[in-house]
C-alpha positions, 0 to 999 in steps of 0.5 A, a space after each residue: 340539239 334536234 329536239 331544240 331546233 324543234 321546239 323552236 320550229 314548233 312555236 306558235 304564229 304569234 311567237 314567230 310574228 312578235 320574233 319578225 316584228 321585234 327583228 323588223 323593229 330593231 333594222 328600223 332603229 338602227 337604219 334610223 340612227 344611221 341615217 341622223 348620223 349621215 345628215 348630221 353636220 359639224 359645228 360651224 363655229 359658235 352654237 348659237 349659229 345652230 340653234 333652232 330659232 336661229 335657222 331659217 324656216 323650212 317653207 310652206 310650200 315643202 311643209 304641204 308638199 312633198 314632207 306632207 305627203 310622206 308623212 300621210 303615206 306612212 299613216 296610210 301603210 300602217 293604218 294597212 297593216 293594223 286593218 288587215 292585222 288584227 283580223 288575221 290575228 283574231 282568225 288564226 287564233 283558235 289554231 294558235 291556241 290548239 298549237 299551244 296546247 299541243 305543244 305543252 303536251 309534247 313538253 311532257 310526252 318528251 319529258 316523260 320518253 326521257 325518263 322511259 329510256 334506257 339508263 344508257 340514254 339517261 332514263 330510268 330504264 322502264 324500256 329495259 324490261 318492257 321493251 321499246 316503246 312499252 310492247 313488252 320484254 324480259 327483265 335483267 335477272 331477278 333474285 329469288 330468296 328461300 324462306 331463310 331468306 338466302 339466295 335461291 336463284 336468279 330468274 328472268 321475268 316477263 315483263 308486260 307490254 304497257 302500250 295498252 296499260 290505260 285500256 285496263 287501268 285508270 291513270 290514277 291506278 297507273 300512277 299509283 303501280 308506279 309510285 309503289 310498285 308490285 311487291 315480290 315481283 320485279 317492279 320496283 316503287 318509282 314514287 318518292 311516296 314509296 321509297 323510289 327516285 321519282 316526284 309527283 311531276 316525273 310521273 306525271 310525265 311518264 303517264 303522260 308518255 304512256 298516253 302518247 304510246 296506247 294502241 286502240 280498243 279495235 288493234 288490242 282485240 286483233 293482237 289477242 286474237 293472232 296470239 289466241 290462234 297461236 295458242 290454240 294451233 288455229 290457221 290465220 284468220 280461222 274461226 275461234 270457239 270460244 265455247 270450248 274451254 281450251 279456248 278460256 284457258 288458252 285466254 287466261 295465259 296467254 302471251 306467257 310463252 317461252 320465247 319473248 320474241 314472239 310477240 305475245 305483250 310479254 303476257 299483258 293480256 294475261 290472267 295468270 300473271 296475278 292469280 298464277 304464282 310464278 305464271 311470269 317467270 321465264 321458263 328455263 332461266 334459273 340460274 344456277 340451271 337445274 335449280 329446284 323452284 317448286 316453291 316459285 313457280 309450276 303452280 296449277 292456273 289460279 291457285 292464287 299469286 298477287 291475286 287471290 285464288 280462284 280455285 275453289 268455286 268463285 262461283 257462287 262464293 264470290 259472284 252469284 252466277 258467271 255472267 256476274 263474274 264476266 261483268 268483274 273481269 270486264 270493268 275491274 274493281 275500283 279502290 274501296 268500293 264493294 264487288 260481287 259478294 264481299 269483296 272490297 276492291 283495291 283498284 289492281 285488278 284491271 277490267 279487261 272489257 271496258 276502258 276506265 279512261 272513257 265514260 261514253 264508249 262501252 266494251 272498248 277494252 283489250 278483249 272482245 265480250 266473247 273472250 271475256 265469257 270463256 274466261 269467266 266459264 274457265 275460272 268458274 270451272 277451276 275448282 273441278 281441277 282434279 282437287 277437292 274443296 274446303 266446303 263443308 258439304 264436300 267437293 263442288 261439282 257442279 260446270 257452268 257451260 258458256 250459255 251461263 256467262 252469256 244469260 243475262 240474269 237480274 243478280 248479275 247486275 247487282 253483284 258487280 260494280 264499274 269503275 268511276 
């Protein structure tokens, strides 16, 4: 009911002026009628006594007097009302037109609220697991199968904060995790394309939700930045080192704590959520307790999940120098299109540096240039983790430092793509 009474309230001035003129029509109609209703008289006897030419005529002297001048005043007070109508009409049109815009997009912004609420509000739940209004959660248990396919355990999962999800991803990739979820996690496919309750229109509408929710370039960095300092054990407001690889991979976890309360965005600005296995699974949950989930989780960073690994050196296998990587992690991939040496993008690794949803404004993603190059140096170094490598002249031993992202070098801009 308050949502009707509001969009009542929010109709546009020319709906609510045509409501008024319609109102003011029908009192005239009416008092019209009542008033010929009063003056009309009983027949006297015959008809013919009542007829027209049968009456005498109404004298020249009240035709130009007082009936003239009232038929002239009404002319005058409408002709009033359509000169000073039409130019105030014609001024409040363009604010006529943005509330009307405004007003459809609300449409759709209320549509799709509707669908992120909880199943005991008549939504589809998406608030269950990443919190109310998207800042990120837990989800309900999620059950783990062995390699028989039996049941091993049930787990909680961290669920990432989607009120900076257009920051990362374009809308058609968001629409696109939405219509077919993330397999092997607990997003589920929501698209009718893959297999799940909603149409094209409903997610639409829950994009158009999403939008509504994001918070700036600038408060995305500033979250990063308490969460880092917590991470790190550093005072508020004290300085970051981003040159000190604590400082990368503090960066490449972070928000993966154990507790969801903290407000750490449930790991939304993490690396390890895809290139970790089980990096999302809450630590302590496993139910039955106690139960061996070696298989599931406690992998090393990187070693590879919904992402590839990133433990044998990426650098220069698949981006020829660190600062190439850094230009990736910021700007993402794009579907089908190439990134550094041979890697074919698929649109599911978000660029962290650079919204996708903007063309003009540049490094107005959820991390700052510096944190991006700690986190390029830190995967760049992962293969020296204590285990050796495939390649066949042995183990790569060479540490790229922090000065090696920041250099700009001619490769690097050759070996990376942007998303459109």
């Amino acid at each position: 009911m308050i949502d009707l009474f509001s969009t009542v309230l929010a109709n546009s001035t020319v709906k609510s002026f045509g409501a008024v003129m319609a109102v003011i029509a029908l009192i005239a109609f009416v008092a019209f009628v009542a008033a010929n209703v009063r003056q009309g008289r009983p027949e006297i006897d015959s008809e013919i006594e009542l007829a027209p030419n049968r009456q005498e005529p109404v004298s020249d002297e009240e035709i130009e007097g007082p009936r003239l001048a009232r038929a002239l005043s009404s002319a005058w007070l409408l002709l009033i009302v359509i000169a000073v109508g039409l130019p105030l009409y014609w001024l409040n049109e363009p604010s006529r037109q943005e509330g009307e815009v405004a007003m459809y997009d609300q449409t759709f912004i209320n549509r799709g609220a509707a669908l992120f609420a909880p199943t005991a509000e008549g939504g589809y739940n998406c608030a269950g697991c990443h919190g109310d209004k998207g800042v990120g959660g837990i989800t309900p248990q999620f059950t783990l199968n062995d390699a028989a396919g039996k049941f091993k355990a049930g787990v909680y999962w961290f669920a990432p904060a989607l009120n900076t999800v257009l920051l990362r991803f374009s809308k058609d990739e968001v629409k696109d995790i939405l219509t077919y979820g993330r397999p092997g996690t607990p997003m589920p496919a929501w698209g009718t394309a893959g297999g799940g309750p909603m149409t094209d229109q409903q997610l639409d509408d829950l994009l158009a939700y999403l939008q509504s929710i994001q918070i700036t370039s600038k408060d995305a960095q500033k979250e990063v930045e308490v969460s880092l300092r917590k991470a790190l054990g550093l005072a508020k407001d004290a300085p970051i080192d981003y040159t000190n690889p604590a400082t990368g991979k503090a960066l490449f976890n972070l928000g993966l704590g154990d507790d969801p309360a903290a407000g750490d965005h449930s790991g939304a600005y993490s690396c390890a959520r895809c290139h970790t296995k089980g990096a999302s699974i809450q630590k302590g949950t496993e139910v039955p307790a106690g139960v061996d989930l070696s298989d599931f989780k406690g992998f090393p960073d990187g070693s590879g999940a919904f992402g590839y690994s990133l433990r044998y050196p990426i650098v220069p296998r698949q981006f020829l120098t660190p600062r190439a990587l850094a230009d990736f992690i910021t700007t993402g991939s794009t579907n089908q299109v190439l990134y550094g040496q041979r890697g074919v993008g698929t649109g599911r690794m978000p660029g962290f540096g650079d919204d996708p949803n903007t063309v003009v404004d540049q490094h107005d993603g959820m991390f700052t240039d510096e944190m991006i190059d700690a986190v390029a140096v830190y995967e760049a170094n992962l293969h020296l983790d204590g285990k050796a490598n495939d390649l066949p002249n042995g183990p790569e031993t060479h540490s790229f430092t922090y000065d090696e992202a920041t250099t700009t070098s001619t490769s690097s801009t050759t070996s990376t793509t942007t998303k459109g």
